[in-house]
C-alpha positions in Angstrom: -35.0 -1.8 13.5 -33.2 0.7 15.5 -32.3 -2.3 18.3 -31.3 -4.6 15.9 -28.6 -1.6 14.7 -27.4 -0.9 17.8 -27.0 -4.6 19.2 -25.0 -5.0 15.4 -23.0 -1.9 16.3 -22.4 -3.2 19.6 -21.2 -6.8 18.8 -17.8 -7.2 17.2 -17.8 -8.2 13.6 -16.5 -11.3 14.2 -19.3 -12.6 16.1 -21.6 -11.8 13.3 -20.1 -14.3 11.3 -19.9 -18.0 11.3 -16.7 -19.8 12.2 -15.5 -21.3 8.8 -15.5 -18.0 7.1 -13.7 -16.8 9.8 -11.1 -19.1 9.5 -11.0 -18.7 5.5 -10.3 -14.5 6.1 -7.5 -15.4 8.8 -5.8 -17.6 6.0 -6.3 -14.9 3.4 -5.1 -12.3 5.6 -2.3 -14.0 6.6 -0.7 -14.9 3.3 -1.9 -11.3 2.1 0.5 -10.1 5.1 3.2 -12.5 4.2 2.9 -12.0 0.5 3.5 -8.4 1.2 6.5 -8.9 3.1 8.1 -11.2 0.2 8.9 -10.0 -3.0 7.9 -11.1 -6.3 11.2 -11.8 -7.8 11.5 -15.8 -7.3 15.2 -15.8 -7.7 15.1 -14.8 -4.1 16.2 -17.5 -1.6 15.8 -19.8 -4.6 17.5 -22.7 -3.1 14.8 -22.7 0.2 11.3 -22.8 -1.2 10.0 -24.6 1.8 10.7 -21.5 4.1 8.3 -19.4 2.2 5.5 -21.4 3.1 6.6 -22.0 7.3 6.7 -18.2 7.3 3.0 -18.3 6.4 1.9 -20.8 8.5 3.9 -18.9 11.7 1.8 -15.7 10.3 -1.4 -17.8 10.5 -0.4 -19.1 13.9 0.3 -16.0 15.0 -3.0 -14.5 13.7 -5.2 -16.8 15.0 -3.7 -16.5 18.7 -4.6 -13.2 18.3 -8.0 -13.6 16.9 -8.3 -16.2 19.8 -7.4 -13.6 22.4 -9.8 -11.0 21.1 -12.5 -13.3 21.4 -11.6 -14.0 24.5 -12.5 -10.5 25.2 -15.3 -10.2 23.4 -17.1 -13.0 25.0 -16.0 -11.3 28.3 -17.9 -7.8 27.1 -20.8 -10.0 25.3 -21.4 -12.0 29.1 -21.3 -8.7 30.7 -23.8 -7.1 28.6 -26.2 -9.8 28.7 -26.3 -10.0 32.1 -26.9 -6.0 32.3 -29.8 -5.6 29.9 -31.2 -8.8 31.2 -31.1 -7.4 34.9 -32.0 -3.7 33.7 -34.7 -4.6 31.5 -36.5 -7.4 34.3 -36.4 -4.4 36.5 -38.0 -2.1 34.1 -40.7 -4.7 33.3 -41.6 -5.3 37.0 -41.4 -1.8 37.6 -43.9 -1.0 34.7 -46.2 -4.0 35.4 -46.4 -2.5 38.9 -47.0 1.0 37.7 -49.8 0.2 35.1 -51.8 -2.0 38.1 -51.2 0.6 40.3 -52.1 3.9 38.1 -55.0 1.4 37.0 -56.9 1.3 40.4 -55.7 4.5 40.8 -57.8 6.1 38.2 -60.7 3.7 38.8 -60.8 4.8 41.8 -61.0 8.4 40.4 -63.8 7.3 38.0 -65.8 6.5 41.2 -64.9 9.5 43.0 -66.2 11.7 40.3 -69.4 10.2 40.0 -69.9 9.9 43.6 -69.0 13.7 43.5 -71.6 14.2 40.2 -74.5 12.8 42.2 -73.4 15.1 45.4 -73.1 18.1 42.9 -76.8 17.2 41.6 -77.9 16.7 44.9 -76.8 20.0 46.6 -78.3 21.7 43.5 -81.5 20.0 44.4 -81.1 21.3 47.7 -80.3 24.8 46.8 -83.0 25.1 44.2 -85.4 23.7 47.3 -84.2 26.3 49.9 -84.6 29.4 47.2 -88.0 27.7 46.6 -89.0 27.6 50.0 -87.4 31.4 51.1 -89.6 32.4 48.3 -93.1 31.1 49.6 -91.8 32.3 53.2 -91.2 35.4 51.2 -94.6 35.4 49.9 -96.5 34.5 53.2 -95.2 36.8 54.7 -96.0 39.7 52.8 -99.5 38.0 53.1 -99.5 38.3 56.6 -98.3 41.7 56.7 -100.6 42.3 54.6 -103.3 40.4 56.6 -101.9 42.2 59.8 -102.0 45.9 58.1 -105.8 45.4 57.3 -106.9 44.1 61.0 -104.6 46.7 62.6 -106.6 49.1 60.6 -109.8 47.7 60.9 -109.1 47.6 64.7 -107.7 51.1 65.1 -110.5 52.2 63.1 -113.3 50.3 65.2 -112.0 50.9 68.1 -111.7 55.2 67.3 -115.4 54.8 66.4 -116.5 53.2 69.3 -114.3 55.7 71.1 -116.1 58.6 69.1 -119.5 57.1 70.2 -118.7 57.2 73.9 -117.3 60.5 74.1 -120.0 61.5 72.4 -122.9 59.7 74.6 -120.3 61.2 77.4 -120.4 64.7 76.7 -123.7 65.1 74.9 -126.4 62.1 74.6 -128.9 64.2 72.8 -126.9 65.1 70.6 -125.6 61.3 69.6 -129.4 60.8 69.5 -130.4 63.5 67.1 -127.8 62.1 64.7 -128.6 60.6 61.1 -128.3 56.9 61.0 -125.6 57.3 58.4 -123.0 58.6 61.1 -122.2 57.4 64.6 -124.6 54.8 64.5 -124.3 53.6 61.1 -120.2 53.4 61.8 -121.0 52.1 65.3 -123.3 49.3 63.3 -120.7 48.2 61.2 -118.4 47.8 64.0 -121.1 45.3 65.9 -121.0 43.6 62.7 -117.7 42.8 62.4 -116.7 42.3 66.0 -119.5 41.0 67.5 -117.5 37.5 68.6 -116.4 39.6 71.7 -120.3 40.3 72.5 -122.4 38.0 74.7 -125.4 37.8 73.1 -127.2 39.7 75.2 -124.8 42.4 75.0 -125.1 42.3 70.9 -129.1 42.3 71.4 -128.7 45.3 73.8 -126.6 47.0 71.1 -128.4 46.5 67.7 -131.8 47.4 69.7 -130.2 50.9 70.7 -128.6 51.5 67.1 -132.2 50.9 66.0 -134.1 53.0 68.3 -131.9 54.6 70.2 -134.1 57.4 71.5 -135.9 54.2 73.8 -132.9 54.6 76.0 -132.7 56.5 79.5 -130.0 59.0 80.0 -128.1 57.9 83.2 -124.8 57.6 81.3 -123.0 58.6 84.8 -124.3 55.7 86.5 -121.4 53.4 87.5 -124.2 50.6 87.5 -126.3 51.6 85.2 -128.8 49.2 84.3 -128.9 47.9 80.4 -131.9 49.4 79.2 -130.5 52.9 79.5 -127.4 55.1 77.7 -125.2 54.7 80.6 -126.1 50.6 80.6 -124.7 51.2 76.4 -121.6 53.3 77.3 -120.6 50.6 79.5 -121.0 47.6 76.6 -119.1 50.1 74.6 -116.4 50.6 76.7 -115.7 46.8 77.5 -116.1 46.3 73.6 -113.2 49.4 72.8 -110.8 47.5 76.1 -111.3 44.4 73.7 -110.5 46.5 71.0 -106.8 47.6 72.4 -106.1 43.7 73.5 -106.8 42.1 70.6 -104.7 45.1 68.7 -101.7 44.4 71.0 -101.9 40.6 70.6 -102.3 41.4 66.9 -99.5 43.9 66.8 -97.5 40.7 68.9 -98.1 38.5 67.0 -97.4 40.5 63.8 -94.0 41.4 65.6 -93.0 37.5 66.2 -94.3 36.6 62.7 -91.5 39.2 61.2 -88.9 37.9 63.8 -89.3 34.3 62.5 -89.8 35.3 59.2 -86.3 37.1 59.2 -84.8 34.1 61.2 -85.9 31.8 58.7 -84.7 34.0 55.6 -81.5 34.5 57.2 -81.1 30.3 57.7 -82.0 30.2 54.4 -79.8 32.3 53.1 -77.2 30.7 54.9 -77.8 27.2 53.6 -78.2 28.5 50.1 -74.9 30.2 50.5 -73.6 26.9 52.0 -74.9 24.7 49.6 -73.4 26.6 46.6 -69.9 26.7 48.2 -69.7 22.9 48.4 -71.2 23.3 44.8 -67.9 25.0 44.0 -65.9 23.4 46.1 -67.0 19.8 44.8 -67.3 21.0 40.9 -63.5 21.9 41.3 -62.8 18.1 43.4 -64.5 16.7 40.1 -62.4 18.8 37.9 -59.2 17.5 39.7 -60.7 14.3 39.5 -60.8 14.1 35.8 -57.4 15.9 35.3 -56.1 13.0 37.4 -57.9 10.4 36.0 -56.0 11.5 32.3 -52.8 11.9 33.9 -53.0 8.5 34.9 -54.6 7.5 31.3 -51.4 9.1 29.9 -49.1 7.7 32.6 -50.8 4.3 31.7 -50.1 5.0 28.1 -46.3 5.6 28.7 -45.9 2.6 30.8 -47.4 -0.1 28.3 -45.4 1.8 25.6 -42.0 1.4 27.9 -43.1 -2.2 28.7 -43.4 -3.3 25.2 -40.0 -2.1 24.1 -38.3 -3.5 27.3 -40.2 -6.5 26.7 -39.2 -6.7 23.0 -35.7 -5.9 23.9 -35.5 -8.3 26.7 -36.8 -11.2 24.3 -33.8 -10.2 21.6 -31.4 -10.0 24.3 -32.1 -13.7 25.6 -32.4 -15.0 21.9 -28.6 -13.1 21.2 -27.2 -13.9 24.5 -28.4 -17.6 24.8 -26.3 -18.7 21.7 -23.3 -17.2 22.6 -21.7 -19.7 24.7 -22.2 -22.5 22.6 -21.2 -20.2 19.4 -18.1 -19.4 21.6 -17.5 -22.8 22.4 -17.6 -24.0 18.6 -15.1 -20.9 17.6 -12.8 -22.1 20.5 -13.0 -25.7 19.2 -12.6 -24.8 15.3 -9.4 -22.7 16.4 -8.0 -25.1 18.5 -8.3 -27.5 16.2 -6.6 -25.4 13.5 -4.0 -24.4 15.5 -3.3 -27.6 16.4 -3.1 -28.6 12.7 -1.2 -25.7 11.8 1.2 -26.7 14.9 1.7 -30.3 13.2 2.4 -29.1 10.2 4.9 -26.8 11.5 6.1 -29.6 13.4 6.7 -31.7 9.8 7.9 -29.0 8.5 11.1 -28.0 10.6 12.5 -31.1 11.7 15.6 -32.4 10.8 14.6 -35.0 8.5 12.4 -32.9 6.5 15.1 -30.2 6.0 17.2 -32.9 4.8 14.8 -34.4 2.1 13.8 -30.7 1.2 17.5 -29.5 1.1 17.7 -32.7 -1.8 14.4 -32.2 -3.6 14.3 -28.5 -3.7 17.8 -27.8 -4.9 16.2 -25.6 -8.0 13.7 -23.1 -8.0 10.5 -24.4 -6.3 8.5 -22.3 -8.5 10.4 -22.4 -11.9 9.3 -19.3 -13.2 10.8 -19.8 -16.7 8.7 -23.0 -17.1 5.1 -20.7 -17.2 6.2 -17.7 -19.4 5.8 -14.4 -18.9 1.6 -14.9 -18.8 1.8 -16.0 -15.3 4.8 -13.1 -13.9 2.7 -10.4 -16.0 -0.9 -11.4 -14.2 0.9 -11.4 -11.1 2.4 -8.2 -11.5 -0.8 -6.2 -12.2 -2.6 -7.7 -9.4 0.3 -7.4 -7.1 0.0 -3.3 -8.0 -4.1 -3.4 -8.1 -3.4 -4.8 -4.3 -2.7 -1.6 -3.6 -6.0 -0.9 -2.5 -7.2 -4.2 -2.0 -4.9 -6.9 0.0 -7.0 -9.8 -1.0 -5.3 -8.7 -4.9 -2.0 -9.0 -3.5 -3.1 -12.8 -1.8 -4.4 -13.6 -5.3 -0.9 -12.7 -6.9 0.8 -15.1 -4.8 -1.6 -17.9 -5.4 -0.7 -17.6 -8.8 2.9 -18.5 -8.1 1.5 -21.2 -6.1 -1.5 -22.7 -7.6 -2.4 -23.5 -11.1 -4.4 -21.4 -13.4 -7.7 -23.0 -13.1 -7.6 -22.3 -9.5 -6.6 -19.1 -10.1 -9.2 -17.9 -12.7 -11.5 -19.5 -10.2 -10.7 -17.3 -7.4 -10.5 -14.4 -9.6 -14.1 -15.1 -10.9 -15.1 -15.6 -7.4 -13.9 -12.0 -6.1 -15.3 -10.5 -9.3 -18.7 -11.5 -8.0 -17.7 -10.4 -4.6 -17.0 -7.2 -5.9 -19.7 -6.3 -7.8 -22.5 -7.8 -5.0 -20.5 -5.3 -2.5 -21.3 -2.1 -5.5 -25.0 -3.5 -5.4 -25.2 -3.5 -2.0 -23.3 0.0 -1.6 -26.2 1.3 -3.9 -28.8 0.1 -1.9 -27.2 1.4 1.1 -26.8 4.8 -0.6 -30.7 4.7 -1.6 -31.8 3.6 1.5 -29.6 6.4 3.2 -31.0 9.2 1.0 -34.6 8.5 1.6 -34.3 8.0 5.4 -32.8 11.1 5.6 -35.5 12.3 3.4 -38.4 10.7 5.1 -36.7 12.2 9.0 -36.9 15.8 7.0 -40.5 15.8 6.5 -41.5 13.9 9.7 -39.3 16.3 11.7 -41.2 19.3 9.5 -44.7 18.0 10.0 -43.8 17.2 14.0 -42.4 20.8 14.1 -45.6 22.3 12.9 -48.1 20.5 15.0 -45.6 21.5 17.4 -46.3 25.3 16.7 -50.1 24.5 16.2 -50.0 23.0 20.0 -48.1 25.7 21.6 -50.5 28.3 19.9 -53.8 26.2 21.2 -51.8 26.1 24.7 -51.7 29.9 24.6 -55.4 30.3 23.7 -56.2 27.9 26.6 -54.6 29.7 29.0 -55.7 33.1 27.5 -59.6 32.0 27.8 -58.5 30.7 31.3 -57.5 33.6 32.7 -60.1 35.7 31.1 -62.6 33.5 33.0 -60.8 33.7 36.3 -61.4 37.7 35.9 -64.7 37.2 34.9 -65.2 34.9 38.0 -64.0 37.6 39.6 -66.0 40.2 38.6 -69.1 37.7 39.1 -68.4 37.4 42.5 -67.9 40.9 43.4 -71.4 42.0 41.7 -73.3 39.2 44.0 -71.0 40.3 46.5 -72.2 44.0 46.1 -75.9 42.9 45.6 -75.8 41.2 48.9 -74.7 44.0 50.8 -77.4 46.3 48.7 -80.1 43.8 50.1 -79.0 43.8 53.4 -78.4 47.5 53.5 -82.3 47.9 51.9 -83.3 45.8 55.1 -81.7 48.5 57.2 -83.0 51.2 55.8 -86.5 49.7 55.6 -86.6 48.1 59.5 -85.7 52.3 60.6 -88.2 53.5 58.2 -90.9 51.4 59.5 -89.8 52.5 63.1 -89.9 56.1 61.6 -93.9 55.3 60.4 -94.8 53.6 63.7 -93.7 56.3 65.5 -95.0 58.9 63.1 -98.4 57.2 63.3 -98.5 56.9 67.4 -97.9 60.6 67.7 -100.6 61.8 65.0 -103.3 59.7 66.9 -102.2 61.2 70.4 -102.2 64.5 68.7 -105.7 63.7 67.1 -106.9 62.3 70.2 -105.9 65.3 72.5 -107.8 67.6 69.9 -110.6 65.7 69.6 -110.8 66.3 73.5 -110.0 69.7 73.6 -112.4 70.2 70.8 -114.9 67.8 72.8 -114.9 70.5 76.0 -115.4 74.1 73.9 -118.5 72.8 72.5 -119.5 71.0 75.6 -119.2 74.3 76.9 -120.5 76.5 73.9 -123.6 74.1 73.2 -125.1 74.5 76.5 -128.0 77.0 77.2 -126.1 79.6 79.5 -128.4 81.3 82.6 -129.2 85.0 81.8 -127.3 87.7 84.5 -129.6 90.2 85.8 -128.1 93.7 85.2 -128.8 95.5 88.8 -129.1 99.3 88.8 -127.3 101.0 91.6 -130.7 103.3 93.5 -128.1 104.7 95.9 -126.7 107.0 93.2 -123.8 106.5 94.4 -120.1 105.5 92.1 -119.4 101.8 92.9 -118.1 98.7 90.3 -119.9 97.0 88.5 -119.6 93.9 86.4 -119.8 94.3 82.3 -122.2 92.6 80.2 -121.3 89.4 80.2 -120.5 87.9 76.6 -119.3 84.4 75.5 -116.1 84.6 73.6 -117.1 85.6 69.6 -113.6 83.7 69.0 -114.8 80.3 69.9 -116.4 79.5 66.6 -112.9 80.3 64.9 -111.1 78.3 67.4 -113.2 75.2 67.0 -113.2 75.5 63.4 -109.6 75.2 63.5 -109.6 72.3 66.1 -111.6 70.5 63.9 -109.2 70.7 61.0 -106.7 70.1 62.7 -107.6 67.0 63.7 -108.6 66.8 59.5 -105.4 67.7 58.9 -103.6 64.7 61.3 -105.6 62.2 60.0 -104.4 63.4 56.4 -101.0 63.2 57.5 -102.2 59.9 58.6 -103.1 58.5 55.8 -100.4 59.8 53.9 -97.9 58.5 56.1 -99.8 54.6 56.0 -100.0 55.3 52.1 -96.2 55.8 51.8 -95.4 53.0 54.5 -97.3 50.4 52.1 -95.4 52.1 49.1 -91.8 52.0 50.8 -92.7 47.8 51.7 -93.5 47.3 48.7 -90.7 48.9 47.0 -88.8 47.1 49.5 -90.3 44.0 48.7 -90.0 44.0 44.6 -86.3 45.5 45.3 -85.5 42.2 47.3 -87.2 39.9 45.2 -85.6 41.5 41.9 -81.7 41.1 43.7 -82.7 37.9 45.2 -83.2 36.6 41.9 -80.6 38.4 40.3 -77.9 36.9 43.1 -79.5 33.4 42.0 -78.8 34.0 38.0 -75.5 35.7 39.2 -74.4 32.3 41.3 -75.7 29.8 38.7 -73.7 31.9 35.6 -70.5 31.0 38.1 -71.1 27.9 38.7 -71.1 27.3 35.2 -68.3 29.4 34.8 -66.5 27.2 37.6 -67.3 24.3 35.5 -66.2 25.9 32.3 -62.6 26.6 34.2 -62.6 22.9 35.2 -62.6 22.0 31.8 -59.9 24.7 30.6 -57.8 23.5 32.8 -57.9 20.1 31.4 -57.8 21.3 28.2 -54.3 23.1 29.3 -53.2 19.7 31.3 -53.7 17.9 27.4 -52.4 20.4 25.4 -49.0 20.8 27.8 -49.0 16.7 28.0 -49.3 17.1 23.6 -46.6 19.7 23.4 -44.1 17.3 25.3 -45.1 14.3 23.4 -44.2 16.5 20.4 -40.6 17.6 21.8 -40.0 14.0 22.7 -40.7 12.7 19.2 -38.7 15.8 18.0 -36.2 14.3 20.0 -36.5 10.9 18.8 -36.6 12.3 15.0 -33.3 14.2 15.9 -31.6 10.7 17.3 -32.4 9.0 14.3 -30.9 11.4 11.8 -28.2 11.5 14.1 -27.7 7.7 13.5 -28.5 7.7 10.7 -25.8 10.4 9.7 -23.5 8.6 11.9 -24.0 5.1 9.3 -24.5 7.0 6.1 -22.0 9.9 5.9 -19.1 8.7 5.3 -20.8 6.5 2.6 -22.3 9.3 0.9 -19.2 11.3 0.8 -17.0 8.2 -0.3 -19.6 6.4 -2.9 -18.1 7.7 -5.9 -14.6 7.1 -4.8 -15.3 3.8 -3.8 -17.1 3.0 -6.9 -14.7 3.8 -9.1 -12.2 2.0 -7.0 -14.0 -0.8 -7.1 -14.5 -1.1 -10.9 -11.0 -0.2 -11.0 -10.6 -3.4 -9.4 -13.1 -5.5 -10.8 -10.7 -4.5 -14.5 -7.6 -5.1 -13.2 -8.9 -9.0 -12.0 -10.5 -9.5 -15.5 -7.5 -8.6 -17.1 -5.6 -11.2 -15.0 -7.9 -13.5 -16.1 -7.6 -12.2 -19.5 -3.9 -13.0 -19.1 -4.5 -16.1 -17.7 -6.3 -17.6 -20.5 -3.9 -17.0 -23.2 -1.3 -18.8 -21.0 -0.5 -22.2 -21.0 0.7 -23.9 -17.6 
């Protein structure tokens, strides 16, 4: 694993290794560096043999105070990096144990805030939906009780102009009123007793359907002030408290139709409001939930990262305690092994250089200690190729000297022991190589496949966001249009409250002006009907000039005149009707016009709640999609590392293999052809 290569980078090599081998390699290197420093030719120093070998053990004494010293330090760079990553990475476990329970309760607690808000959501929707259900049956009554109102009102005004029509009438001309068909006056004034007669006594109502029956039974005193029942005046009378009824019951109607509208509006406009209300904490809450979510992933994601970060620290932490914890007995037992060997080496020295031993050397060793006539040219020839094949391997030139030191079984022994050595090392470089070439490999294609769902990610990001902000102008444009539509409504009220006004008014002054012809109209044939007294034209006997009045004619223009009172008032109540027919039109317009935009604001305000919800869930989408592209970068990242490291361990491998192969086999000949030597010697 990548750990595992980095703590192996980090350790010295000779940590990595246990402490016999060690001590074989110091001994080897040592006589390798003595050997080099001593030449071949034997006739050197011929008569002191014995120095040769206290110059190597000095070297080895030498070396191994030095390896001593750089363990020294490496145990000293060892403690101190145990005690770091043991510290660093305790701190980074606590600190991600604390962070998972922490984000955990965190986004539980987010879980429960977005169903809480859910259920609120559903609730206000219920609420809203219940409001517009209820402003539409106030909607609906009250175009019932306008509707109600318009037909009593006109019922009223009608009754109450008939019953008029019937006093004026009994008023100005009784005999008249009673030479009339049944079909006119009466028959109107009968269906008025019909329809009103709660606001007659019974005696009243009895008086009253007896004269529409018969009404020539009755007495003409209609001037009377007490007339008694039984005559016209006693009628007039019960007429006249039956038209007052008339105008109090229309102004408690036209009161109570007036405070029916003023509640009606107050309870449209709280409506309104708490539909209005209810779908702004709709939005407002939808978007609380949305933010709810998008937290609740973060913290999934932050989650995530945190158990992924705790597992490696954890994982590293337990290598660092397994490498760590058998370091200071491992030290311990290199310190001992050395010790000891220095201590031997020290003895030997000891032996070695006193005075007594340089005496019985100086006796024994008078010749050549290595008689290098006595083993033929076999032995110098073996030495001298390896001695020039330790060119490019020191452990040649060691095996050179052994063979002026050791005999040829030992030697062949050594040589078939470094052959093997050789040739494991060109396995292993092999395998290296392999391995190098299809990491490398295998990092190209990940990084290519990472680098396309890269693209694909960044592309989906932009088509998020894209959609996003097209909704947000949609949105927009939503809003304005109910926006708009609510100000159309409202402005429609306007216009229809002054309109009404307009009508009312309208209506007021064609009845005055119908009323005030009906009058005038009333006194010209008052006048016109009545029999007029015959003037007695007197003749003047005195024969004498003097004045005298004119034949005295009624006005031939009166007939005109009266015809055109009378369509006059024909004419008003046409206008009338006209204006009442266009009032009902204009209200109902009104009425279909608000229900229409009502609903239309309702489909407009549910298509943006949706659209609100949609957003909510872009934005998500976005939040993902950005969290995605990073996890791609940082895996680009890793990917990138690793080739790096892996570059760093292979290149100089790759470049070298051949070179290093060859060299190898080169060396790998020149040893069997020592040994080839070798065996055609004799010792």
């Amino acid at each position: 694993s990548r750990l595992t290569a980095q703590l192996s980078r980090d350790l010295p090599h000779q940590l990595k290794c246990n402490s016999m081998a060690l001590f074989k390699v110091a001994v080897v290197a040592a006589l390798a560096t003595t050997a080099r420093g001593i030449k071949l030719d034997v006739s050197e120093d011929k008569s002191r043999p014995v120095t040769k070998v206290v110059k190597l053990l000095k070297g080895m004494q030498a070396s191994m105070e030095k390896e001593a010293e750089e363990d020294e330090e490496t145990y000293e760079k060892m403690s101190c990096w145990c005690k770091t990553n043991k510290e660093e990475k305790t701190k980074s476990i606590d600190e991600a144990e604390q962070n998972i329970k922490s984000l955990t309760a965190h986004a539980a607690e987010l879980n429960a805030t977005g169903s809480r808000l859910g259920i609120q959501i559903a609730n206000l929707k219920d609420e809203v939906e219940e409001n517009e259900h209820g402003l539409d049956t106030a909607e609906t009554l009250r175009k019932q009780q306008a509707s109600a109102f318009r037909a009593d009102e006109g019922q009223l005004v009608n009754s109450s102009e008939y019953v008029g029509d019937a006093i004026e009438t009994l008023s100005k001309n009784s005999s008249a009123l009673l030479q009339m068909p049944k079909g006119q006056i009466l028959g109107q004034l009968k269906t008025v007793v019909l329809q009103h007669k709660d606001l007659l006594t019974r005696v009243q109502l009895e008086k009253l359907e007896e004269f529409i029956e018969n009404p020539a039974k009755f007495k003409s005193n209609f001037l009377q002030k007490s007339a008694p029942t039984d005559t016209l005046g006693g009628v007039a009378g019960v007429l006249r408290g039956l038209k007052d009824d008339f105008g109090e019951r229309l102004t408690t109607l036209r009161e109570q139709e007036s405070r029916d509208n003023a509640s009606y509006d107050a309870l449209r406009t709280a409506k309104r409001n708490e539909i209005a209300a209810g779908r702004k904490q709709i939005e407002t809450k939808t978007q609380q939930k949305a933010s709810a979510i998008l937290e609740v992933a973060e913290a999934k994601h932050s989650i995530k990262d945190n158990k992924a970060s705790l597992a490696a620290d954890t994982e590293l932490l337990t290598q660092v305690k397994e490498r760590c914890g058998s370091m200071d007995s491992e030290f311990e037992k290199r310190r001992k092994m050395r010790s000891e060997e220095l201590e031997a080496v020290a003895k030997a020295l000891e032996i070695l250089e006193s005075d007594e031993a340089r005496d019985s050397f100086g006796k024994t060793f008078s010749t050549s200690f290595l008689q290098v006539s006595s083993v033929g040219g076999q032995r110098q020839r073996a030495a001298a190729l390896l001695a020039k094949a330790g060119e490019k391997d020191a452990r040649l030139v060691t095996l050179s000297l052994m063979m002026k030191l050791d005999t040829f079984e030992k030697v062949k022994k050594a040589i078939d022991g470094m052959v093997q050595d050789l040739k494991k090392q060109q396995s292993d470089e092999v395998t290296r190589k392999d391995w190098c070439i299809d990491e490398l490999q295998k990092n190209q294609l990940q990084t290519e496949k990472k680098n396309a769902d890269k693209d694909s990610i960044v592309a989906k990001l932009e088509t998020l966001k894209t959609s996003e902000a097209q909704l947000v102008d949609e949105m927009k444009v939503v809003k304005g249009e109910v926006k708009e539509m609510e100000k159309q409504i409202a402005l429609a009220g306007q216009n229809r409250e002054k309109e009404n006004k307009d009508f009312q008014t309208t209506i007021n002054d064609q009845r005055k002006a119908q009323r005030q012809l009906k009058q005038a109209l009333l006194v010209l044939k008052d006048y016109y009907s009545k029999p007029k007294e015959s003037l007695i034209q007197v003749s003047n006997s005195s024969g004498q000039l003097s004045p005298e009045f004119k034949d005295y004619k009624q006005s031939s223009g009166n007939v005109g005149v009266m015809s055109m009172l009378q369509q006059l008032v024909s004419d008003a109540k046409a206008m009338e009707a006209a204006a009442t027919h266009d009032e009902q039109s204009a209200q109902e317009d009104y009425e279909a016009f608000a229900s229409s935009t009502t609903a239309a604001i309702a489909a407009k305000s549910s298509a943006l709640l949706d659209k609100s919800e949609k957003k909510g869930q872009l934005e998500l989408a976005v939040v993902q999609a950005t969290q995605s592209k990073e996890g791609a970068l940082n895996e680009l990242k890793d990917l990138s590392e690793k080739e790096a490291e892996v570059h760093g361990s292979c290149d100089y491998l790759l470049k070298s293999f051949d070179a290093r192969q060859s060299s190898r086999e080169d060396e790998i000949e020149a040893l069997h052809e020592a040994k080839a030597i070798l065996s055609g010697a004799k010792e």
